[in-house]
FIBA-100464 format. One line per 2 residues: their letters; for each residue x negated, y negated, z of C-alpha. Coordinates in steps of 0.02 Angstrom, whole numbers. Layout:
N
a> X:Y:Z | ...
***
This chain:
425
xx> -359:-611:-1151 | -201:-663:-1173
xx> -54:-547:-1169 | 126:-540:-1222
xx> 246:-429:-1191 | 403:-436:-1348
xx> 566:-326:-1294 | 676:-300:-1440
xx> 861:-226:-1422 | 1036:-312:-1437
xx> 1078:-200:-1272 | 953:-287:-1180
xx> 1042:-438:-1221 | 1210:-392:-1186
xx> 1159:-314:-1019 | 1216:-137:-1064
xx> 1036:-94:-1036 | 909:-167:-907
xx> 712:-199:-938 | 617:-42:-865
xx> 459:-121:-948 | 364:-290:-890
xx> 328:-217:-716 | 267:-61:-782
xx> 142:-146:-907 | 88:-264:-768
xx> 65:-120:-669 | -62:-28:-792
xx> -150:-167:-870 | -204:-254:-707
xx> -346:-128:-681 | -422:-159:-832
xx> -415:-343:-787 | -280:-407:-896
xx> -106:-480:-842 | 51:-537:-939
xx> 58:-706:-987 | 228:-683:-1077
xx> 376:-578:-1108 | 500:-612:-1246
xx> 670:-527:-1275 | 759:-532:-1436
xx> 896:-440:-1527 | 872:-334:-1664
xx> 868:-415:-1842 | 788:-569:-1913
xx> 736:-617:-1722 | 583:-487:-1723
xx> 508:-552:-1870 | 539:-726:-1824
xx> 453:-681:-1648 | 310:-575:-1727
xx> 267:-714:-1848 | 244:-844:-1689
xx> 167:-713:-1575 | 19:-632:-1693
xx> -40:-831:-1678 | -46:-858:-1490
xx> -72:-673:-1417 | -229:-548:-1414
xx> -142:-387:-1356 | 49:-386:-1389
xx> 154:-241:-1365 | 297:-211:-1441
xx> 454:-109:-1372 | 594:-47:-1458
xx> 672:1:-1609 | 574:152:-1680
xx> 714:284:-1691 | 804:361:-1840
xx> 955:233:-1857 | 1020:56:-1949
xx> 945:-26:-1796 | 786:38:-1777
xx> 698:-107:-1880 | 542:-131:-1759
xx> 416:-25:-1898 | 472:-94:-2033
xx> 486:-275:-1985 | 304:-268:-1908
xx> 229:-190:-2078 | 313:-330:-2164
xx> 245:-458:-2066 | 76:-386:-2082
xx> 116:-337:-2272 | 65:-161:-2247
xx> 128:-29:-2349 | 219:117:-2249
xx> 169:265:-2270 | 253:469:-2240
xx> 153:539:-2107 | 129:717:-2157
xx> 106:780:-1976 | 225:645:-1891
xx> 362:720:-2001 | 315:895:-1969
xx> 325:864:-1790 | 491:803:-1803
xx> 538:957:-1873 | 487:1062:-1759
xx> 558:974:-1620 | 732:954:-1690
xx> 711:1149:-1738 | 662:1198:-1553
xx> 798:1088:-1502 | 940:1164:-1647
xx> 974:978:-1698 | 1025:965:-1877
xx> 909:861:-1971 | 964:719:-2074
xx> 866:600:-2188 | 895:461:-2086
xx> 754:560:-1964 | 615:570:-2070
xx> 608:356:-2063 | 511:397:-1911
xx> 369:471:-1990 | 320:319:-2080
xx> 161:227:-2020 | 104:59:-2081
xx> -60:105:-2191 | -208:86:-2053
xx> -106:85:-1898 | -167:261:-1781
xx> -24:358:-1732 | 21:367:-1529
xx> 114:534:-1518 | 281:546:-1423
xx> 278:705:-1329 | 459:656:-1233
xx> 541:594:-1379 | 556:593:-1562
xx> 462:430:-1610 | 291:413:-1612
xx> 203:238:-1552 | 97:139:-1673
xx> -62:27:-1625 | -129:-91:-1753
xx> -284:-150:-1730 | -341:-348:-1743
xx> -328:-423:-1898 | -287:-262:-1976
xx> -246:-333:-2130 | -379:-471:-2174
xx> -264:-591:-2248 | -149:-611:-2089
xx> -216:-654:-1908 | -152:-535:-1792
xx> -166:-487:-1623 | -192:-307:-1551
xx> -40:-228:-1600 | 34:-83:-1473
xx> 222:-41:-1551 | 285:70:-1412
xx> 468:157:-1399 | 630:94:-1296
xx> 668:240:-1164 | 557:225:-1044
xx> 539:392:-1000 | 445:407:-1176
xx> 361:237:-1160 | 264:254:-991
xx> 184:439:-1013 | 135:372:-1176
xx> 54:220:-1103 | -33:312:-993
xx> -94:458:-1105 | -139:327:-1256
xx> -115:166:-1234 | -229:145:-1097
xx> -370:227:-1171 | -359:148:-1327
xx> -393:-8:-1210 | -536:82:-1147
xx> -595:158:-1301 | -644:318:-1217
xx> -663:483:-1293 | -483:547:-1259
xx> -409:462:-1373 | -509:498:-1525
xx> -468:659:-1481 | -289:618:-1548
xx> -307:494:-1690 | -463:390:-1766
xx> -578:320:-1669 | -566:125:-1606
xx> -736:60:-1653 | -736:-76:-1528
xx> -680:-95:-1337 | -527:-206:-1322
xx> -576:-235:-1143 | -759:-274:-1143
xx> -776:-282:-947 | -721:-182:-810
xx> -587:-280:-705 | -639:-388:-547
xx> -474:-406:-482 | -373:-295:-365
xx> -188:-301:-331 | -108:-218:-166
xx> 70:-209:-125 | 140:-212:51
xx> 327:-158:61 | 417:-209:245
xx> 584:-176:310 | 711:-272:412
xx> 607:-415:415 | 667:-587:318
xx> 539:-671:196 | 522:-842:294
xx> 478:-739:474 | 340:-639:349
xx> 283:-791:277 | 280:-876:450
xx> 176:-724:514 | 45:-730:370
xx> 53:-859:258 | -54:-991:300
xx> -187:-872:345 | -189:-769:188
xx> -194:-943:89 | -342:-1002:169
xx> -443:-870:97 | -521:-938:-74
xx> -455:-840:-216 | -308:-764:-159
xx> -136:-770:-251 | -2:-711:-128
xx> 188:-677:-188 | 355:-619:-102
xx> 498:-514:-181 | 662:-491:-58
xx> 780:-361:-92 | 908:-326:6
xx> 826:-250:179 | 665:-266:117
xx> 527:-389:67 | 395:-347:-67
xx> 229:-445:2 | 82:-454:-171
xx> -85:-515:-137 | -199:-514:-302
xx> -371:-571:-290 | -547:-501:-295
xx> -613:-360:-184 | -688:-442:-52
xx> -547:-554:-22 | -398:-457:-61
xx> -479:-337:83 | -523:-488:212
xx> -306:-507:196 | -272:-324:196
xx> -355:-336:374 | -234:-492:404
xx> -74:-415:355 | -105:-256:454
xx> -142:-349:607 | 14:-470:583
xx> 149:-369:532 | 69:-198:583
xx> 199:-64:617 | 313:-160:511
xx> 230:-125:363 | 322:57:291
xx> 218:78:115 | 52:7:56
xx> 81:104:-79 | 237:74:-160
xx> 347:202:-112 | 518:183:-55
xx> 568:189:136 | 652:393:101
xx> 495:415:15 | 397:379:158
xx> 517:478:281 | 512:635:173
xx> 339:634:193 | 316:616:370
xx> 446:734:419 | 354:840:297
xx> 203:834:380 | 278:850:560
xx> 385:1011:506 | 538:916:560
xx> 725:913:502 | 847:784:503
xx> 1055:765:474 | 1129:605:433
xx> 1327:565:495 | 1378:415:390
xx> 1542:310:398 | 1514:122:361
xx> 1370:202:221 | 1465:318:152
xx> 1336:442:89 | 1222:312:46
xx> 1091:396:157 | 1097:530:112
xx> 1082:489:-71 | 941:398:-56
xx> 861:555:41 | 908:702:-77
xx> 843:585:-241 | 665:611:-162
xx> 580:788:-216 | 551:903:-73
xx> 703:839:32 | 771:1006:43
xx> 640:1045:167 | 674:937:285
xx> 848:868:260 | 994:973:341
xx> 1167:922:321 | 1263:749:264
xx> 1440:714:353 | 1531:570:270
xx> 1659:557:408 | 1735:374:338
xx> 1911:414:411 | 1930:438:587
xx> 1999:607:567 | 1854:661:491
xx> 1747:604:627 | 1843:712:750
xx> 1872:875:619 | 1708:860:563
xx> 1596:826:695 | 1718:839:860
xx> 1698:655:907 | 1818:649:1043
xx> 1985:587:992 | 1995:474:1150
xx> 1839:402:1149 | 1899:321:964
xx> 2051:262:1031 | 1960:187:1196
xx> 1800:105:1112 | 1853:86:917
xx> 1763:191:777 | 1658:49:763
xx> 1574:59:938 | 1397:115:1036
xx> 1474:261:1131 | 1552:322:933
xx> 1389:312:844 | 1289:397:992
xx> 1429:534:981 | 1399:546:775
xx> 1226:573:789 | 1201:686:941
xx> 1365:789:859 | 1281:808:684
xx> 1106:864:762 | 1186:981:866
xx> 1288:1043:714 | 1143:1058:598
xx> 1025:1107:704 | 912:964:651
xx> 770:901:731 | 859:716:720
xx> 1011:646:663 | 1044:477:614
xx> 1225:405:605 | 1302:228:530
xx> 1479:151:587 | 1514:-5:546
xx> 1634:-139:464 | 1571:-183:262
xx> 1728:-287:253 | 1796:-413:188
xx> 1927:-353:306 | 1943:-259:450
xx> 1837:-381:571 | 1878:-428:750
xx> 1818:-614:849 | 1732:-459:940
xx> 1673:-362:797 | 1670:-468:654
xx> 1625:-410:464 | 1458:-358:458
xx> 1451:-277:617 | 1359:-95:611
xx> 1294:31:750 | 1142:133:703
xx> 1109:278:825 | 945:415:809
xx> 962:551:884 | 824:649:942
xx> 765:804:1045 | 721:687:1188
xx> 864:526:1188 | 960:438:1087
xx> 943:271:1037 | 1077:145:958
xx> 1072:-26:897 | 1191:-139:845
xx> 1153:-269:719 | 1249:-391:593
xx> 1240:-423:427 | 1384:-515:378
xx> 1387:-507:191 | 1473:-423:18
xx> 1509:-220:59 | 1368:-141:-57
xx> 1213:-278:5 | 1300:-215:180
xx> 1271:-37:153 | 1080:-68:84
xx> 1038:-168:232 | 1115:-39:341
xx> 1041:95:264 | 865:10:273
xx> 887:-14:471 | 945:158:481
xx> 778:241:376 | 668:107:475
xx> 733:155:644 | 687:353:619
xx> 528:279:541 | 458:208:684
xx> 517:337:790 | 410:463:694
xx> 262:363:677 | 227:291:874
x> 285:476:926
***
């Protein structure tokens, strides 16, 4: 079936807001074996109509994002009950709803609110239970005179959007009992046939896409069926394989054995992710002493839930004052070997372990530029030492580039060194 995915919002546009929804979607449809074929993005106004009125004749399931709250903008409703010519309608529980949540919430209520209680005549209701706005799906051809497409009209904010996918749209795809539970019951499956297809993800650190693709690429390709796809972010490379079962798993076996401990997630998790998990699981602590990162680590560690059981203590010692005040790096050895130096980043991380009491520490120094290089110790030049109860490792590496992809690429090394370290130990 074809599928199209229409994003509607002037701030997507203008880049005051970025898409949260096409890999989400692609995400939860692929089970059911459907992908995206398209994805549109238009401003609000005359756009949306113009789009819906080419879409309905070249789509079979099109969903629909944006534009369903309670101001001048919020046009999405309206304009897709005109294009269907379908009368809108008060929905006496919608708007009672929407009382009692601006109530609970001691939000005064304006008329301008109530516009989200109307529903196109036929169109079931999706209900919003993290927002104010309800979703709307219209079914084919709902109204006999117009071809249309499966119609899914789903809110901006993805934080309402995806639990609503999941709780609704999904099994309105399905057509399984939950969701007549809610609304009226779909009388017919929009997915007649369970999916054949399986997607995996592999997610790898520190290694560049050409050395993956050297490592697997022909091989993977050679296997009938197979569509194989890289995504490089800065210390990282996204490896896709989609395919059916039996092949996707002869590559799974492929990948494993070619990249092996390279691989950090087969499940899409971050690289903190993954360390939070397996210090979890060992009952282990670490402390991070950052100077080139500037707190970047830790960041990255504390936005995972159930870090404070296993994270310790963050020193952001950028100046080399604070390295000595805060950790008692000796003033001497900065002066002999440069803040930027093996013998400083082994000090930062055996300091901050000892200081926290951590099972490891890891520590950054390094030179993000543009400045600040050396013919010795040119821009881009970091040290990355673990800590731990038995040694302590350092390694210096280069990666000569702007100051924030320096700091991701850093930071990746850093997480990937302790990673390994935990996993081969």
């Amino acid at each position: 079936m074809r599928v199209v995915v229409l994003n509607t919002g002037t701030e997507l546009l203008l880049g005051d807001v970025q898409d949260a929804h096409l890999a989400f979607i692609a995400h939860e449809i692929l089970p059911l074996g459907l992908r995206i074929n398209e994805r549109r993005t238009v401003p609000d106004g005359q756009a949306i109509q113009d789009s819906l009125s080419e879409l309905f004749g070249r789509s079979e399931i099109l969903f629909v994002t944006g534009g369903l709250g309670p101001t001048s903008d919020d046009i999405t409703r309206d304009v897709v009950a005109d294009v269907l010519r379908l009368e809108l309608r008060q929905d006496a529980q919608v708007l009672a709803s929407l009382k009692q949540r601006l109530a609970a919430r001691a939000i005064k209520w304006t008329s301008s609110i109530a516009r989200q209680a109307e529903v196109p005549v036929g169109a079931q209701v999706l209900l919003n239970e993290n927002g104010s706005a309800p979703g709307l799906y219209l079914k084919a051809n709902i109204n006999p005179l117009i071809p249309s497409p499966h119609v899914f009209v789903l809110p901006g904010p993805p934080r309402e959007l995806h639990p609503m996918f999941r709780a609704f749209v999904t099994p309105v795809l399905r057509s399984i009992p939950m969701f007549r539970a809610f609304v009226t019951p779909v009388l017919r499956s929009i997915v007649q046939a369970p999916a054949l297809i399986e997607r995996r993800l592999y997610k790898i650190a520190c290694l560049g896409e050409s050395t993956i693709e050297e490592a697997i690429g022909d091989k993977v390709l050679a296997i009938p069926g197979i569509e194989l796809g890289y995504c490089a972010r800065p210390g990282e490379v996204d490896i896709r394989i989609v395919g059916e079962s039996d092949a996707v798993s002869r590559v799974d076996a492929i990948i494993k054995k070619e990249l092996g401990s390279s691989i950090f997630s087969a499940n899409d998790e971050t690289l903190e992710e993954v360390l939070v998990k397996l210090l979890t699981g060992r009952k282990e602590t670490l402390a991070i002493a950052e100077s080139c990162t500037g707190g970047l680590l830790a960041n990255r560690i504390t936005n995972i839930p159930g870090a404070s059981s296993v994270f310790l203590a963050g020193y952001i010692c950028y100046a080399n004052e604070a390295k000595i005040d805060m950790l008692g790096v000796d003033p001497k050895l900065i002066e002999k070997q440069g803040a930027v130096s093996e013998p400083v980043a082994r000090a930062l991380a055996q300091h901050a372990r000892m200081r926290a009491r951590s099972t490891y520490a890891v520590a950054t120094t390094g030179i993000a530029g543009p400045s600040g290089g050396s013919p010795e110790k040119p821009v881009g030049t970091v040290y990355i030492a673990l800590a731990t109860p038995d040694e302590t490792l350092v390694k210096k590496l280069f990666f000569p580039s702007d100051r924030e992809t320096f700091k991701q690429i850093a930071a990746q090394a850093a997480f990937d060194l302790l990673r390994k370290k935990l996993v081969v130990t």
